[in-house]
C-alpha positions in Angstrom: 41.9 -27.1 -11.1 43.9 -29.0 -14.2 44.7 -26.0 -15.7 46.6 -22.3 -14.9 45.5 -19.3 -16.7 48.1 -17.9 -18.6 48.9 -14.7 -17.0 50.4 -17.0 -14.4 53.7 -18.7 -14.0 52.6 -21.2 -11.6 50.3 -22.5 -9.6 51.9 -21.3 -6.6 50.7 -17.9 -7.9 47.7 -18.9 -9.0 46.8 -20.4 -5.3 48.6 -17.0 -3.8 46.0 -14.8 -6.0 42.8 -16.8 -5.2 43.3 -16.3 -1.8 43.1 -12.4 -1.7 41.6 -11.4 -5.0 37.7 -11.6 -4.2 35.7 -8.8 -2.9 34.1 -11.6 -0.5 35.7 -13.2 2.4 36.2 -16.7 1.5 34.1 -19.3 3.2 35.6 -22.2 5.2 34.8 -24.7 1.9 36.5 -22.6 -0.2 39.6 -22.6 1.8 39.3 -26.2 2.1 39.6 -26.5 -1.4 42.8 -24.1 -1.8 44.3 -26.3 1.1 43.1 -29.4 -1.0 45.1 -28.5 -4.0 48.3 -27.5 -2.3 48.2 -30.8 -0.5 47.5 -32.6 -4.4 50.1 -30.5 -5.9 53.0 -30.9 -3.1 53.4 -27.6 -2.4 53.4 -27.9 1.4 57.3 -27.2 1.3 56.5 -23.3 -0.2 56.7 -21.2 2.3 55.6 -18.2 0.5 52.5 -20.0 -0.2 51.6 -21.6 3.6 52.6 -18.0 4.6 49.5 -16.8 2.0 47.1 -19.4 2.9 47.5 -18.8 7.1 47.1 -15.4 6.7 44.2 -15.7 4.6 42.5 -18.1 7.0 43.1 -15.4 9.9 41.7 -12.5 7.2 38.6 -14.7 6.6 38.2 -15.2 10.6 39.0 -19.1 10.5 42.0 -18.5 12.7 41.1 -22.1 14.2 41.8 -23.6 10.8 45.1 -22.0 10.3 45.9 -23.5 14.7 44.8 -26.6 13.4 46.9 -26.6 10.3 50.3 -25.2 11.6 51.3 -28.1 13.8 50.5 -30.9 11.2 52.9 -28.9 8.6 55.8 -31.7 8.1 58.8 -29.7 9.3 58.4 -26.8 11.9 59.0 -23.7 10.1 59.8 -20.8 12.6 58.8 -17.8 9.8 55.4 -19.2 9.6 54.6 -19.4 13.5 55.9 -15.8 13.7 53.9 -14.5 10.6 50.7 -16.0 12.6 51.5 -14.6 15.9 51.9 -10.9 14.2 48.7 -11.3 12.3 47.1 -11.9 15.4 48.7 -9.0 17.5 47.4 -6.7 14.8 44.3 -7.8 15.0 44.6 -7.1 19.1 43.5 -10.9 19.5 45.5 -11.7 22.6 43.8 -15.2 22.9 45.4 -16.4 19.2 48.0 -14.8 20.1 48.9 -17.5 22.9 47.6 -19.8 21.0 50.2 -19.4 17.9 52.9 -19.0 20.8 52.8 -21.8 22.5 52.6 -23.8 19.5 55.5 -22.2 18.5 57.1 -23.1 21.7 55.9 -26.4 21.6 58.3 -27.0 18.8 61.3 -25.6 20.8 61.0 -23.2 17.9 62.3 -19.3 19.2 60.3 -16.2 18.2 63.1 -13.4 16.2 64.1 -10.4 17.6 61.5 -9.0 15.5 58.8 -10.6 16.5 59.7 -10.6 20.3 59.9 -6.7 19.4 56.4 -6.7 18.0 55.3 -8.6 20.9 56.2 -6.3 23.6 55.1 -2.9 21.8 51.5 -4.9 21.2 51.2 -5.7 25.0 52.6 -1.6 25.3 49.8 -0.9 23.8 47.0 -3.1 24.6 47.8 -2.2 28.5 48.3 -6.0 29.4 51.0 -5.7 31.9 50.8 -9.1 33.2 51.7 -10.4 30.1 54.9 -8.7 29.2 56.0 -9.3 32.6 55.8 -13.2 31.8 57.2 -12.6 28.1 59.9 -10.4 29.6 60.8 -13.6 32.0 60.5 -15.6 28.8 63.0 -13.6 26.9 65.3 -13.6 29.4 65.4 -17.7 30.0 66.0 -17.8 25.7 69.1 -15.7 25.6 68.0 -11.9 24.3 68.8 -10.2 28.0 71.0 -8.2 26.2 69.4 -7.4 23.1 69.5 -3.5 22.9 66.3 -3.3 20.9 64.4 -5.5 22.8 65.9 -3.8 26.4 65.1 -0.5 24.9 61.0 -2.0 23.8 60.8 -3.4 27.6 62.2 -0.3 29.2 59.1 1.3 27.4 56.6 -1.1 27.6 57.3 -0.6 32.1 57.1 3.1 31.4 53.9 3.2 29.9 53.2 0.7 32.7 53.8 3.2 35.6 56.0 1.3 36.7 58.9 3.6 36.4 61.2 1.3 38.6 61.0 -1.6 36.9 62.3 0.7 33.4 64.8 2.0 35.8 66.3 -1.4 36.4 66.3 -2.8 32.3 68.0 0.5 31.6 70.6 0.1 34.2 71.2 -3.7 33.4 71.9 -3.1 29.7 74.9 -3.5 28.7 75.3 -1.0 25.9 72.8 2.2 26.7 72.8 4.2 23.8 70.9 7.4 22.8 67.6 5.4 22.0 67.7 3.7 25.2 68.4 7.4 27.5 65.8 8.9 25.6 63.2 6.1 26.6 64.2 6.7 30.0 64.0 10.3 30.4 60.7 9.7 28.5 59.6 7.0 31.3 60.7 9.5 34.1 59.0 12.4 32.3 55.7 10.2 31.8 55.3 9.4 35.4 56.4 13.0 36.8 60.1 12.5 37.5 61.1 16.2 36.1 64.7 15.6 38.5 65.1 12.2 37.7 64.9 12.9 34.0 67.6 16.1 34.0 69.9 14.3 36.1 69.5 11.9 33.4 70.0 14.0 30.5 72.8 15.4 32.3 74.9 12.1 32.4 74.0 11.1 28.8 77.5 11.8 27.1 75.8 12.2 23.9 72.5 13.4 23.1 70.7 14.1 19.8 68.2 16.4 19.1 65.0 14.3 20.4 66.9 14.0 23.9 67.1 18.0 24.0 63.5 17.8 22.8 62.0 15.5 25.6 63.9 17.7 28.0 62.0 20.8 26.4 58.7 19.4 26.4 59.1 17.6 30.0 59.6 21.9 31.5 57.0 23.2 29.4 54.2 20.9 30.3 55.7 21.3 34.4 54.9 25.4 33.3 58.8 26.2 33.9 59.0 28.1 31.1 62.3 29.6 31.9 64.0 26.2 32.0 62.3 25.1 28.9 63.6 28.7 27.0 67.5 27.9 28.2 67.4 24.6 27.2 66.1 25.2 24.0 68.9 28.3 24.0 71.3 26.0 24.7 70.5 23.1 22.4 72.9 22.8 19.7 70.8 21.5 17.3 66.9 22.4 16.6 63.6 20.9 14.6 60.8 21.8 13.8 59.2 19.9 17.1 62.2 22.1 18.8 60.5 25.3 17.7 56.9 24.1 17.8 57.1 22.8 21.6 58.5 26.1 22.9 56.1 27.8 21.4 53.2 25.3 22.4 54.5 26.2 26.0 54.7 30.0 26.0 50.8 30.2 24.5 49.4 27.6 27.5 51.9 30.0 29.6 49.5 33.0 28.6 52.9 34.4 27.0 51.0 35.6 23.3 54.1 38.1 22.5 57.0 35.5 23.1 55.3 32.5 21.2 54.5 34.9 18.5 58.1 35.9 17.9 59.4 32.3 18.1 56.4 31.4 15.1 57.9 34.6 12.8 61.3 33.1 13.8 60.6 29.5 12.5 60.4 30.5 8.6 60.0 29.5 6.0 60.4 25.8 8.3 57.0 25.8 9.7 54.7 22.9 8.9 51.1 22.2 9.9 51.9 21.5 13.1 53.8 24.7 14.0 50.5 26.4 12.4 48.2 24.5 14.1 50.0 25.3 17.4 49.8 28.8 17.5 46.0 29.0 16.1 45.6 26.6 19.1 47.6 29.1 20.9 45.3 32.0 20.2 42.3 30.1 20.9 43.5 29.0 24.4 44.7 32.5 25.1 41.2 33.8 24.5 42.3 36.0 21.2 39.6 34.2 19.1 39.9 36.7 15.9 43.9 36.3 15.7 43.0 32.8 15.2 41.1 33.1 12.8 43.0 36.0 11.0 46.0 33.6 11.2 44.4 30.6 9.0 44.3 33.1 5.6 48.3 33.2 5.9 48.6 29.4 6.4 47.0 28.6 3.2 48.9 31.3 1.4 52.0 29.6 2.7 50.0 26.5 0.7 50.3 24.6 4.1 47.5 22.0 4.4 45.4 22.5 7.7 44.2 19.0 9.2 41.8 18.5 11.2 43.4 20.0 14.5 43.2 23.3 12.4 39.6 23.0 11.9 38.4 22.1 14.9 40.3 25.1 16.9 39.3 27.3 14.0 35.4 26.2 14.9 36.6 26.8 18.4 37.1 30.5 17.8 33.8 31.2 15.5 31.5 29.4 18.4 33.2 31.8 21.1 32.9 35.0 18.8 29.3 34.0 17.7 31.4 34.2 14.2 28.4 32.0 12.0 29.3 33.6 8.3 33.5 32.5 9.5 31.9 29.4 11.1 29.5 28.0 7.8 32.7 28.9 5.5 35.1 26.6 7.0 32.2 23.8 7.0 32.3 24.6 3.7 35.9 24.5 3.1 35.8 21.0 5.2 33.9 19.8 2.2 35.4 21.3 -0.6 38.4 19.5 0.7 36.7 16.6 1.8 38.2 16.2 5.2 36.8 13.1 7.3 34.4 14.1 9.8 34.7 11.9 12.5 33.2 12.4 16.1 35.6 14.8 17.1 35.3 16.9 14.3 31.7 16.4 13.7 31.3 17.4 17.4 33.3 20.7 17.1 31.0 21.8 14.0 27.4 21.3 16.5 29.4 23.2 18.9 30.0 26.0 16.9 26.5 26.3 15.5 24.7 26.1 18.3 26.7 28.5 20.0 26.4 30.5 16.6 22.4 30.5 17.4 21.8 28.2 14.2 20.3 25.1 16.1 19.1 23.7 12.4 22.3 23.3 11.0 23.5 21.8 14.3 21.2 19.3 13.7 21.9 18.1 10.7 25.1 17.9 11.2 24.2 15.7 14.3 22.2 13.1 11.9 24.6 13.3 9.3 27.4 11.6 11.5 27.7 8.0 10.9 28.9 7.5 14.1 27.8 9.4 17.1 29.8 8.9 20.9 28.4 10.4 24.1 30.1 13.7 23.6 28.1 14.2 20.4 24.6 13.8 22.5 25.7 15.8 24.8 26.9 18.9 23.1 23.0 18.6 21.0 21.3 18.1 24.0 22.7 21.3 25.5 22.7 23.2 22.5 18.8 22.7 22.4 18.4 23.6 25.9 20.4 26.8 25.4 18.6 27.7 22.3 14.9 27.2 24.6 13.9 23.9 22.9 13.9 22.3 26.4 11.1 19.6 25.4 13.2 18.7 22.2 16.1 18.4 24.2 14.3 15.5 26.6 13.3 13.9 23.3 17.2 13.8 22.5 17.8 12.1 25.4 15.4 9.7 25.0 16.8 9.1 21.8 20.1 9.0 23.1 19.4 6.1 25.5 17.3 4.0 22.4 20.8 4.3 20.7 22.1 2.4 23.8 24.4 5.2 25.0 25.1 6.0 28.5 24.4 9.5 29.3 27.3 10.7 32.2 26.9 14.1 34.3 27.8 16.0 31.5 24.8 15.1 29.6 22.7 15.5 33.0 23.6 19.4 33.6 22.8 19.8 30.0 19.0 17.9 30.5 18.2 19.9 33.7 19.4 23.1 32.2 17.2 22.8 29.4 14.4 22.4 31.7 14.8 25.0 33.3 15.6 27.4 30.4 11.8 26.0 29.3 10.5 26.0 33.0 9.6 22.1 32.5 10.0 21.5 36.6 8.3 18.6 36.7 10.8 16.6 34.1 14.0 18.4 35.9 13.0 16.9 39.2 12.0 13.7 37.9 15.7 13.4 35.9 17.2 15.1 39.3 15.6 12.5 41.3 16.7 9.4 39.0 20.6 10.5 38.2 21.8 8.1 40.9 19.4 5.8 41.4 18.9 4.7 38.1 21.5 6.1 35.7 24.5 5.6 38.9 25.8 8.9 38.3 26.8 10.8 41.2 24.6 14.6 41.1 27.9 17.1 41.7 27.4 20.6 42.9 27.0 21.7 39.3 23.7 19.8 39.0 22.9 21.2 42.2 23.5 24.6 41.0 21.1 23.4 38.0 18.2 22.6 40.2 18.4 25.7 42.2 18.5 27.4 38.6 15.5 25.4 37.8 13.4 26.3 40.8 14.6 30.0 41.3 13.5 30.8 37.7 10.0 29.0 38.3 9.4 31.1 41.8 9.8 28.0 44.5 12.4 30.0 46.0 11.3 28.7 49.2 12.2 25.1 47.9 15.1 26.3 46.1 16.8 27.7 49.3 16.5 24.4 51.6 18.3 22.6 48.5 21.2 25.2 48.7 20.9 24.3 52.7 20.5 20.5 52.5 22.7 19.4 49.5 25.6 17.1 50.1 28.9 19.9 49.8 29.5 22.7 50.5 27.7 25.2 48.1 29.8 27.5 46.0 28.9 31.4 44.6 27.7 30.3 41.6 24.6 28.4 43.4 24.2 31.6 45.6 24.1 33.5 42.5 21.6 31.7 40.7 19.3 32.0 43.8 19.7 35.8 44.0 18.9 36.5 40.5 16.1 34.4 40.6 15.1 36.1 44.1 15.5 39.5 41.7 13.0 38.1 39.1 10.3 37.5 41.9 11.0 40.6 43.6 11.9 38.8 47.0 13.4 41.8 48.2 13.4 39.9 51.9 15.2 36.7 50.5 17.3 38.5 48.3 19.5 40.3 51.3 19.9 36.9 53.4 21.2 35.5 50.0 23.7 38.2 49.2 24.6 38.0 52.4 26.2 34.6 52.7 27.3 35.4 48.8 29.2 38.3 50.0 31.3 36.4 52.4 32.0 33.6 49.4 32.8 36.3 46.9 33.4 39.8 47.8 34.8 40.8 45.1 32.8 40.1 42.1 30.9 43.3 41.4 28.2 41.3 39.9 26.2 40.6 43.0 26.6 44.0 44.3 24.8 45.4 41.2 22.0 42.5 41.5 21.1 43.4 44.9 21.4 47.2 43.9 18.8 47.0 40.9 16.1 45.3 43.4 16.7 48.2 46.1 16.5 50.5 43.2 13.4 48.8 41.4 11.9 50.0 45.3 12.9 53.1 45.1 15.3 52.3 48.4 18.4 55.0 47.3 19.8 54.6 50.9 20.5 51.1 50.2 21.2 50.9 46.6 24.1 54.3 47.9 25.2 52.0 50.6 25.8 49.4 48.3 28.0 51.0 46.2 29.6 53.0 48.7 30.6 49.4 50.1 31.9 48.2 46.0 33.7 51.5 46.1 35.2 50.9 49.9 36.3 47.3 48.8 37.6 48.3 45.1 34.7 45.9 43.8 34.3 47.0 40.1 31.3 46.2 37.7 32.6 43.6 35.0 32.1 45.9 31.9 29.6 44.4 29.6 30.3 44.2 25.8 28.8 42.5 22.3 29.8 41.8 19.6 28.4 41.5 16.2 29.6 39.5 12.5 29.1 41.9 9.4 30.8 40.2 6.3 33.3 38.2 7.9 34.5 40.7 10.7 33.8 41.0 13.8 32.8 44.5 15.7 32.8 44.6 20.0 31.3 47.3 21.5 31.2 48.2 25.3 28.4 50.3 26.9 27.8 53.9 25.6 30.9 53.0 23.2 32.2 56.1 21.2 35.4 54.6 19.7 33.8 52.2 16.7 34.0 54.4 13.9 30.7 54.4 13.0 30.0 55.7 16.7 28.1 58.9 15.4 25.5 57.5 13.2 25.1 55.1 15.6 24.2 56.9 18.2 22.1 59.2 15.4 20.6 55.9 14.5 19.4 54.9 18.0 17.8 58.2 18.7 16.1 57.8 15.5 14.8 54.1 16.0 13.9 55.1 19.5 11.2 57.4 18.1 9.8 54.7 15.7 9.8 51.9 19.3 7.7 54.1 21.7 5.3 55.0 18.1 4.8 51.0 18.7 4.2 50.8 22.4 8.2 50.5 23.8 8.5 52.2 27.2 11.9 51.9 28.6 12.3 49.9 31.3 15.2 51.9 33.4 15.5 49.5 37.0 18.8 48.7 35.8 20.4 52.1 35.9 21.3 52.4 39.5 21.4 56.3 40.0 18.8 58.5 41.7 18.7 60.2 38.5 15.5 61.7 36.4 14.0 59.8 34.3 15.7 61.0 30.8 19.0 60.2 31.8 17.9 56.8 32.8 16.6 56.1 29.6 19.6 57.5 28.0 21.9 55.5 30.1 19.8 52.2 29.2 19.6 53.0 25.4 23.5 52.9 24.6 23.7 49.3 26.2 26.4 48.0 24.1 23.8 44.7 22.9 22.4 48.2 21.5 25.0 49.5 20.2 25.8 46.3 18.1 22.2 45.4 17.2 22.2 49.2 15.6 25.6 48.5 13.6 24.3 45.8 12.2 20.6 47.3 11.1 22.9 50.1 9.2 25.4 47.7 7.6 23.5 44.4 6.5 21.0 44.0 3.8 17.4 44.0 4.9 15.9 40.6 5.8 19.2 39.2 7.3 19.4 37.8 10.6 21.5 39.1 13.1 23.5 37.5 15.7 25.0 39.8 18.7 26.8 37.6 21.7 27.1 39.5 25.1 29.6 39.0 28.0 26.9 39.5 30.6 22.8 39.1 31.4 21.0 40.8 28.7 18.8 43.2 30.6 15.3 43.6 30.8 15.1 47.1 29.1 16.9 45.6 25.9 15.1 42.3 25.8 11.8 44.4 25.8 13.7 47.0 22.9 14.5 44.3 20.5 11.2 42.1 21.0 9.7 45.6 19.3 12.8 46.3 17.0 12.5 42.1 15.7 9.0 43.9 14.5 9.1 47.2 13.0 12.3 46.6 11.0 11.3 42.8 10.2 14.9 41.5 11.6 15.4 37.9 13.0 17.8 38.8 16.0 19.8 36.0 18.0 21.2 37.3 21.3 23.6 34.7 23.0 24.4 36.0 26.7 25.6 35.0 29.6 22.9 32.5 30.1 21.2 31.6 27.2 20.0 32.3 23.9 17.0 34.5 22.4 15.7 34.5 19.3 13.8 37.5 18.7 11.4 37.7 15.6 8.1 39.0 15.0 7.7 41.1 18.3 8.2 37.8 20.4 10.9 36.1 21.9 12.0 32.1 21.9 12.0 32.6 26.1 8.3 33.4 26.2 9.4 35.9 28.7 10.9 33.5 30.7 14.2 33.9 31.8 
């Protein structure tokens, strides 16, 4: 190297650019020769340049190089010791890390403030407790006991510990406690559940600042003392934006809609993403899906950027309305804007197509990720089982474990669901049978209540009721409930009344199982029972959950409830059911009326079936979508047999793809068949 090119002033430079200018990491020769030519040129006493070459070494992963060079350097030079021992902390090597410390110690050299500082929020956040323990005894024997940063970095670092005390004893020991360091500690007594210790606190502070009123806020509103949490902020002299967007946070998880929405029009013109994203997050948790969604057109005219909080809730509410048009758009606004899709995001999109019925374009967004965790698998895996592709989703699985991820209970209930939505027994068992001895995951009643799915629906109901008997805990209503509607598939009349029996005494009140064990006393003909029944509803004040659907026609979404006459449209509908009633039976449709309950004739049965409100919103959406184009209803309840027969016929004659998501599952009805093969 005899001569410097000339847009350099020196070699120094020169050395400094060769050691980060290539696209390649630099081999160990090649830093050889750099340290070759520093040594030549006497340059060891530029720190600038040692600092350059050491950090290069570590960005090359030759930290051993740079341990070996540091203590042959002719004078100790402190800066250099503490540039190594940051590099290494960032890297979250905690072996170099002790490596450059004691070297540095071995000099009698002292880490700075700063460093010390960086030290103690590294070992914050990689977790290693026993560590800053032993630097905190360290930092006391070299003199910085009463350095207020560093008392105020240890306070945290025991905080985020757990161990609450030991925080409580820096913070009382400093010398000079000044906002910073009360704030830490009503953060510490507010991260471990010390809601007393942390007012008390507050209390004494003589002088607070905005993020102490703040922590005080938030510390009542995540403890669901609301009240507290709206006088404080009442009383707080001074407010943020993280003021306004915590209260409001809290009154949405409180279920309070009306007061979070007045504090969000009160915020202004000061709201920022987060104050948006909060109350779309709001609206999601509260169950008001479509004010979600209606809320993301006035963020954007407010020119507000969503993130990727904002997307995923938004995806949220579209997979819980069955919203796929809403859904695909803001997939394709995620591109237009080309937001990252990482795993969480990625995993929200699935979500919301699968639960949109559009198992396809789950999939490929599946493959498309680059990286996929467990939570990804899982929500495919049950996506495909819900849609009916029960042998696809064992396939997943399989795949899933060839990718060397380990699946957990979630993926389990999802894999013995989907056999039984595809009446695979066999495979359920055999996965049933292996969760704990071969995967070591503990089967929990909801993969009980899986198996008794998965047997009920194939007819061993005989089998099916010793597992209810014999498992583990104590079995819940859900499991009873599974067994007596699979007892009401088989027409085990016998079976079915010793099952509602015991669910009656888990669950009286859920007019559900009432109506179960009424349509199989009615399906025989047995009045006396099926009026006893509801004369026993009616004596406990047991009322049917109503049943509803809704349906997506450009962008909006319509719900309907059973015999529904408030839609505007109500009158053609109905005008349109009668009609497409006629053109069914022409094809072979006879209604099946067991549902209806009554001891009625047969003409109002079929009336009462036919204005089911899956009808209702399957009709809509024949009148107001172009021909050809799928439709997609989602139903609070069981779809019943009567309608599942209808649409298999309507799927036919007016050569509509129809998606039905209810309670249970999906069907895709198209061509005069359904995806369940009947079986559900």
């Amino acid at each position: 190297m005899n001569s410097i090119p000339k847009n350099f002033s020196s070699l120094t430079d020169y050395l400094s650019h060769k050691l980060f200018s290539g696209r390649n990491p630099l081999a160990i020769h090649q830093l050889k020769q750099i340290h070759a030519q520093i040594l030549k040129n006497g340059l060891l006493n530029s720190a600038d340049l040692l600092t350059d070459f050491l950090l290069s070494c570590y960005h090359n992963q030759h930290p051993d190089y740079a341990k070996q060079l540091l203590p042959t350097l002719p004078r100790p030079n402190p800066f250099l010791w503490n540039s190594m021992i940051w590099v290494s902390l960032e890297s979250k090597s905690i072996g170099n890390f002790l490596d450059f410390y004691h070297g540095l110690r071995s000099f009698k050299l002292v880490p700075d403030t700063r460093t010390f500082s960086f030290i103690i929020r590294s070992c914050t956040g990689f977790g290693a407790v026993q560590l800053g323990k032993a630097l905190h005894c360290h930092m006391f024997m070299l003199g910085f006991e009463e350095d207020a940063i560093l008392q105020t970095g240890l306070l945290d670092f025991y905080a985020k510990a757990g161990d609450v005390n030991s925080a409580e004893h820096v913070f009382e020991e400093m010398p000079d406690r000044d906002i910073v360091a009360g704030n830490a500690m009503i953060a510490a007594h507010i991260k471990n559940g010390r809601v007393l210790d942390a007012k008390e606190l507050f209390d004494r502070m003589s002088e607070k600042n905005v993020c102490s009123w703040n922590s005080m806020i938030t510390c009542y509103c995540k403890a669901g003392d609301i009240s507290s949490a709206q006088l404080l902020f009442d009383q707080s002299p001074i407010k943020d934006v993280i003021s306004w967007n915590t209260m409001i946070d809290g009154y949405c998880k409180a279920g309070q809609l009306g007061k979070a929405e007045e504090l969000f029009s009160r915020v202004g013109a000061d709201k920022n993403a987060v104050t948006w994203n909060t109350m779309i997050t709001g609206y999601v948790h509260c169950l008001e899906y479509r004010k979600a969604i209606d809320l993301f057109p006035e963020m954007q005219a407010e020119k507000v950027m969503p993130t990727d909080v904002t997307m995923i809730s938004l995806l949220a509410a579209c997979a819980h309305l069955g919203a796929l048009e809403m859904g695909d758009w803001i997939h394709g606004f995620i591109r237009r804007k080309r937001l990252r899709v990482d795993v969480v995001l990625g995993n929200a999109l699935i979500d919301m197509y699968w639960k949109c019925g559009c198992i396809e374009a789950a999939l490929d967004v599946f493959h498309r990720l680059e990286v996929k965790n467990v939570f990804c698998w899982n929500s495919i895996i049950i996506g495909l089982g819900m849609n009916g592709l029960g042998r696809e989703a064992i396939d997943m699985f399989v795949a899933m474990e060839l990718n060397g991820l380990k699946p957990d209970g979630i993926t389990f209930i999802g894999l013995i669901c989907a056999c039984s939505h595809a009446g695979l027994v066999p495979q359920g068992r055999h996965y049933f049978s292996r969760m704990h001895s071969f995967y070591g995951v503990e089967p929990t009643i909801e993969h009980y209540g899986c198996m008794v799915d998965l047997l009920g629906r194939a007819g061993f109901l005989q089998e099916a009721l010793v597992l209810v008997k014999t498992m583990p805990m104590k079995s819940n209503a859900v499991i009873w409930g599974s067994l007596l509607r699979a007892c009401q598939m088989h027409k085990d009349t016998e079976m079915s009344e010793k099952v509602t029996h015991n669910l009656l005494e888990l669950d009286p009140l859920d007019g559900g199982n009432y109506v179960f064990l009424s349509n199989i006393y009615a399906s025989e003909k047995r009045w006396n029972d099926v009026n006893v029944c509801r004369k026993l509803m009616m004596d406990r004040g047991v009322r049917k959950k109503p049943g509803y659907s809704s349906v997506e026609v450009d962008n909006v979404v319509h719900k309907f409830l059973s015999g529904d006459i408030s839609h505007p449209q109500s009158h053609d509908i109905h005008a349109f059911l009668e009609d497409a009633g006629r053109k069914l039976q022409a094809h072979g449709y006879e209604p099946d009326t067991t549902p209806v309950l009554h001891d009625i004739e047969d003409e109002e049965k079929e009336t009462a079936v036919k204005y089911h409100s899956e009808r209702l919103a399957v009709a809509f959406a024949l009148m107001n979508t172009a021909p050809g184009k799928t439709i997609r209803v989602v139903k609070n309840l069981r779809t019943c047999n009567d309608c599942h027969l209808a649409f298999k016929i309507t799927s036919k004659v007016f050569q509509r793809e129809i998606i039905v998501r209810d309670r249970n599952r999906f069907h895709h009805f198209k061509d005069g068949v359904c995806s369940c093969k009947d079986y559900w």
